[in-house]
C-alpha positions in Angstrom: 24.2 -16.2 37.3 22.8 -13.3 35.0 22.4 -13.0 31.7 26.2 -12.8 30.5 27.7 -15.6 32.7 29.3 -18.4 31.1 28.0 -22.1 31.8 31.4 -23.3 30.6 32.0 -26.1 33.0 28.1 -26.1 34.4 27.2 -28.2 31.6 27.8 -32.0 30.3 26.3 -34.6 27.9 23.3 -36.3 29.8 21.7 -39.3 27.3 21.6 -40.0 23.6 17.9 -41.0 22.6 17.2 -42.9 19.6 14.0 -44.2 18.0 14.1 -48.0 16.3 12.3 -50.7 15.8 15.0 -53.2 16.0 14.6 -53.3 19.8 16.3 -57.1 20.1 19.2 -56.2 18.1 19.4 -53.4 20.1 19.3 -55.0 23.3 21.2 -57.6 22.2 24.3 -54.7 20.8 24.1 -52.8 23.9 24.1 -55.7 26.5 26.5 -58.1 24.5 28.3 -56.3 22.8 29.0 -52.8 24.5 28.3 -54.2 28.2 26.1 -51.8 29.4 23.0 -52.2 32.1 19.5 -53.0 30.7 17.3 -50.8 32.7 13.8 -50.8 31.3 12.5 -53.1 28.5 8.6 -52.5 27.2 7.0 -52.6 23.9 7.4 -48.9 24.2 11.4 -49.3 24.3 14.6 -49.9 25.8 17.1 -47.9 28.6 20.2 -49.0 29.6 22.4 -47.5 32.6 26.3 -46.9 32.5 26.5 -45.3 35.9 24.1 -44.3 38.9 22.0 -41.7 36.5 19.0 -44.2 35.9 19.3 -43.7 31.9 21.9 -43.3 29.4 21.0 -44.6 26.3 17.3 -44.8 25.8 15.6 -46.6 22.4 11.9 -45.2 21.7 10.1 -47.7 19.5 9.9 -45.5 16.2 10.7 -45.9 12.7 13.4 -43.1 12.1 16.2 -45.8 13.0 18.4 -42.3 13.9 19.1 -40.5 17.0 15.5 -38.0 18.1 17.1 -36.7 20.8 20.6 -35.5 23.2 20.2 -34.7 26.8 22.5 -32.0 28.0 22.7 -31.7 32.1 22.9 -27.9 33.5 24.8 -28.1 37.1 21.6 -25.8 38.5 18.9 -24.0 37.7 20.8 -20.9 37.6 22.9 -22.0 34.3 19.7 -23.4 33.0 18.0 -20.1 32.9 21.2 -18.6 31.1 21.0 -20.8 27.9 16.6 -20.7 28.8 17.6 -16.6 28.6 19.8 -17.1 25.6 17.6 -19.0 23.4 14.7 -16.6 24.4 17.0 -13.5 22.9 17.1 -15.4 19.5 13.4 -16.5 19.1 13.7 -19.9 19.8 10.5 -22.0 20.7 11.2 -24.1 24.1 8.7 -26.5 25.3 8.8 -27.9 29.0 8.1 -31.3 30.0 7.6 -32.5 32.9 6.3 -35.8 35.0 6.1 -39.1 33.0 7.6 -38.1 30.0 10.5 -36.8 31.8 10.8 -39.5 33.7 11.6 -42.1 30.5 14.6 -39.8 29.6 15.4 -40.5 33.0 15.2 -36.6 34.6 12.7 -34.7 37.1 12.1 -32.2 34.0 13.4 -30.8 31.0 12.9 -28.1 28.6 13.7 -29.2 24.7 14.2 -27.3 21.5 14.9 -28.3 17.8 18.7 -27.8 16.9 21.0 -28.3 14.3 19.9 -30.7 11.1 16.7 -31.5 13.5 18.0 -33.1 16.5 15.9 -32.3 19.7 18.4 -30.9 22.3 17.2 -31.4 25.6 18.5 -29.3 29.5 17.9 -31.3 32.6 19.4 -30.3 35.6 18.1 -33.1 37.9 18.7 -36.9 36.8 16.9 -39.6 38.8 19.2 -42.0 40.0 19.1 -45.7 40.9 21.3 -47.0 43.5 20.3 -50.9 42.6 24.3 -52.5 41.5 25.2 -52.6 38.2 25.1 -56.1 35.4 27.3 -55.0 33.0 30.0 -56.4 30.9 32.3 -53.3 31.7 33.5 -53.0 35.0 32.4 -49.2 34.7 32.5 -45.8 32.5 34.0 -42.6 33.1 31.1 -40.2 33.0 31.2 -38.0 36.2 32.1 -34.1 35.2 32.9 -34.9 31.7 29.4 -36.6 31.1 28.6 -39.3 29.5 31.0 -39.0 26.0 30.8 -37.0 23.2 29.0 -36.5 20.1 30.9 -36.5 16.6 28.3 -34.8 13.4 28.9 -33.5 10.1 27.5 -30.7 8.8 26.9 -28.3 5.6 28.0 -25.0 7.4 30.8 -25.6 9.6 30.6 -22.0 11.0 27.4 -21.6 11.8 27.4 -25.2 13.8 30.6 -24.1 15.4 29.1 -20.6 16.4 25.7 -22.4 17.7 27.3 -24.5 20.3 29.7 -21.6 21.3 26.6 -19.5 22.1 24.7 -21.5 23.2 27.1 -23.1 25.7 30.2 -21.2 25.7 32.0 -24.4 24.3 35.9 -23.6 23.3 37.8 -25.1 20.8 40.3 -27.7 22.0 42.2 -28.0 18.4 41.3 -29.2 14.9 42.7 -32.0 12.8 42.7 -31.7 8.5 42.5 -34.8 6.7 43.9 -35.0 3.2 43.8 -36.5 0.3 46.1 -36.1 -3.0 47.7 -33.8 -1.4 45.0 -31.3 -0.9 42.8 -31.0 2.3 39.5 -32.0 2.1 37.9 -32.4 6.0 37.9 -30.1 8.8 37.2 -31.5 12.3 36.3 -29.0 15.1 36.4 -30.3 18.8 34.2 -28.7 20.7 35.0 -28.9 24.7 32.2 -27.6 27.4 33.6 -29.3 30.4 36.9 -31.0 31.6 36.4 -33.7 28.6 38.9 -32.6 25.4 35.2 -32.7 23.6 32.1 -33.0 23.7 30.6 -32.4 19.9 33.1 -33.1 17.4 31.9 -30.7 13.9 33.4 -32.4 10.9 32.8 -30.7 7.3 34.2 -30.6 3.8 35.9 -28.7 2.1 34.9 -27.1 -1.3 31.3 -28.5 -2.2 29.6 -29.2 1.2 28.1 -32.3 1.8 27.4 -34.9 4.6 28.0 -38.4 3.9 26.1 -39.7 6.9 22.1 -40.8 6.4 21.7 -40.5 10.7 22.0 -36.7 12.8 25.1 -37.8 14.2 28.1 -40.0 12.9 29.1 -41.2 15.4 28.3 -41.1 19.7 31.4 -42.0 21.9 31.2 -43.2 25.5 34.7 -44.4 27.5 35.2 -47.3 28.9 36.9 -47.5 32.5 39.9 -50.0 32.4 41.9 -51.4 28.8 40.7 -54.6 29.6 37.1 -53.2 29.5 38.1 -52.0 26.0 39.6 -54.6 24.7 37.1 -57.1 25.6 33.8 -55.4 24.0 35.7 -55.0 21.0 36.5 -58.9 20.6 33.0 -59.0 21.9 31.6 -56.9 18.5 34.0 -59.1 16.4 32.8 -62.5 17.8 28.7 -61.4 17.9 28.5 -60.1 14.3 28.6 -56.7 14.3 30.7 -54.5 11.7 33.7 -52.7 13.0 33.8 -49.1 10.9 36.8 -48.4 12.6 39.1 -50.9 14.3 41.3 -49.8 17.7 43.8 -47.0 17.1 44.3 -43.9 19.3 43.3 -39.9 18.5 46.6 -37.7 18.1 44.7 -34.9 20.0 42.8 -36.4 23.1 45.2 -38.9 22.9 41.8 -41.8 23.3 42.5 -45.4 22.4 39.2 -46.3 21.0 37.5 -48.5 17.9 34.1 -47.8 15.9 31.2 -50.2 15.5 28.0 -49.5 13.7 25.0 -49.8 15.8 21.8 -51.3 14.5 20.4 -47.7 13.5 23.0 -46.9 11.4 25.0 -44.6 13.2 28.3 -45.4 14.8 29.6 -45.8 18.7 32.8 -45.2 19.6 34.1 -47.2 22.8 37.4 -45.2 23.9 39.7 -45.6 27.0 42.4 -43.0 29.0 41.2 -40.0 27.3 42.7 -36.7 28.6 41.0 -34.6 30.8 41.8 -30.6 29.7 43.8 -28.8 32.0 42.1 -24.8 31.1 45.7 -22.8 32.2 48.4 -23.7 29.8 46.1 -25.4 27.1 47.2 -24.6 24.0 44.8 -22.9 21.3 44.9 -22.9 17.6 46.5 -26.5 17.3 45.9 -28.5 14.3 46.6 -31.8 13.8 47.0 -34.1 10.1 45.7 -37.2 11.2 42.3 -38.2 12.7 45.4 -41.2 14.2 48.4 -41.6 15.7 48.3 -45.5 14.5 45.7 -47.6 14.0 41.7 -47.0 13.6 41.7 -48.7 9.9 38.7 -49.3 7.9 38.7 -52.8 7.1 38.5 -53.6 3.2 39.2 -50.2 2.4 41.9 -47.3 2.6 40.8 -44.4 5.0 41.0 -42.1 2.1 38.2 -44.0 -0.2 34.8 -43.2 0.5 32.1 -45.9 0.5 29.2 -46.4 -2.3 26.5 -45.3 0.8 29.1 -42.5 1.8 28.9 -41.5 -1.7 24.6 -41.6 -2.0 24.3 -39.9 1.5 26.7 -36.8 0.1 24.8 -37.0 -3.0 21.1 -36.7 -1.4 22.2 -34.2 1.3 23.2 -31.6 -1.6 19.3 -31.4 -2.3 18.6 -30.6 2.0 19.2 -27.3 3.9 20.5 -27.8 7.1 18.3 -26.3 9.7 20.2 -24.7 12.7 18.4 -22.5 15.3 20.2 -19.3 14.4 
């Protein structure tokens, strides 16, 4: 590859890595409750596996209770050095790391930079693997060229994000969906494909006076479950265990996912989806919009989808007085 070759379809989401302190309720959400594999459990933190990659979801004891980091897997070292070359152009510190500190985000090595509203983005091109079976709750995920799910975050400049992640990955818009209110629209959604998967970051941003309603980097970190029984199941699971459904199961008008939201213990949300489309690049059709986030379903229990909640309300309300940091 040189310089101006595209990485579109050399590139995927890798892990999701987010600092607690609530390491048992952790555990206990991601084994329990979303049925993945505990891999690694010290004082230090947690891992769990979905698939062969050794980690997925990795917990670093820390008091942040938000996501630190997202690792993004390059096919080769050829598309590495692409977005290495790109972020180079623009100024952009990188630091490589390499030995045991790669090795508990479950990779050989990895170069990392500071992105958008401070969230470390990590490039890996070699996962270590483990071959050892599976426990899990879910009889599997689908990850493979797709990744492991996609990332949904809210942000103060809409264009800007959009442009970063085009440039810096040569992502395409799938389509868009407006929500309303009154009449009057007041939410854009960007989905943001980089692979086969309809999307990988999901940009959602207000209209008028910009604000972001969420305390954590990301609202919300989606993963896909194999079979409908697998869906089903960890959702009755959530219910029976405790934990708050922000979103019960409905399906997405534009990847056509059957899914349901649960808050984690940090805060954030995880969306557990099933038979999501795979993007097809000849024939796709550009410059769709859609007028519901749903087909049916995904209802907010105790309130309408259009009323915003007191925290939604004091998160929008603080993150007027922050500027949103993005690379370039």
């Amino acid at each position: 590859m040189n310089a101006d070759s595209t990485v579109f379809g050399a590139v995927r989401l890798g892990y999701l890595v987010v600092g607690s302190r609530r390491l048992d309720e952790w555990k206990r959400f991601a084994t329990q409750a979303m049925g993945l594999h505990l891999a690694d459990e010290s004082q230090d933190g947690l891992a769990f596996r979905m698939d062969a990659h050794a980690r997925r979801l990795i917990i670093d004891h820390d008091a942040s209770e938000d996501v630190l980091a997202v690792g993004w897997q390059l096919d080769d070292e050829a598309a590495l050095a692409v977005v290495l070359g790109r972020l180079d152009a623009r100024g952009v510190g990188v630091e490589c790391i390499e030995g045991e500190r790669a090795a508990r985000r479950g990779v050989a090595s990895l170069h990392r930079f500071t992105g958008p509203k401070g969230l470390l983005i990590e490039l890996f091109t070699t996962p270590l693997m483990d071959s050892s079976p599976l426990d899990m709750l879910c009889s599997g995920f689908v990850t493979g060229a797709g990744g492991m799910g996609h990332l949904s975050v809210m942000s103060r400049d809409r264009e800007r994000s959009i442009q970063f992640w085009r440039e810096l990955f040569d992502a395409r818009v799938s389509d868009t969906i407006e929500m309303a209110r009154g009449g009057r629209t007041v939410l854009d959604v960007t989905f943001l494909r980089v692979n086969e998967r309809h999307h990988s970051v999901a940009i959602a941003a207000t209209r008028g006076v910009s604000i972001d309603m969420f305390r954590t980097r990301i609202q919300h970190v989606n993963i896909e479950a194999a079979t409908v029984d697998d869906l089903s199941f960890a959702c009755e699971r959530c219910v029976q265990l405790g934990y708050r459904l922000t979103r019960g199961i409905g399906r997405h008008p534009n990847d056509k996912e059957l899914s349901f939201y649960v808050q984690t213990p940090s805060g954030f949300e995880m969306e557990m989806g099933w038979d999501a489309l795979t993007v097809e690049e000849a024939g796709w059709p550009e410059g769709v919009t859609y007028p519901n986030m749903s087909t049916w379903g995904h209802d907010i229990p105790g309130r309408f989808s259009s009323e915003l909640g007191f925290g939604e309300i004091v998160n929008a309300l603080r993150s007027l007085t922050r500027t949103e940091y993005l690379p370039w």
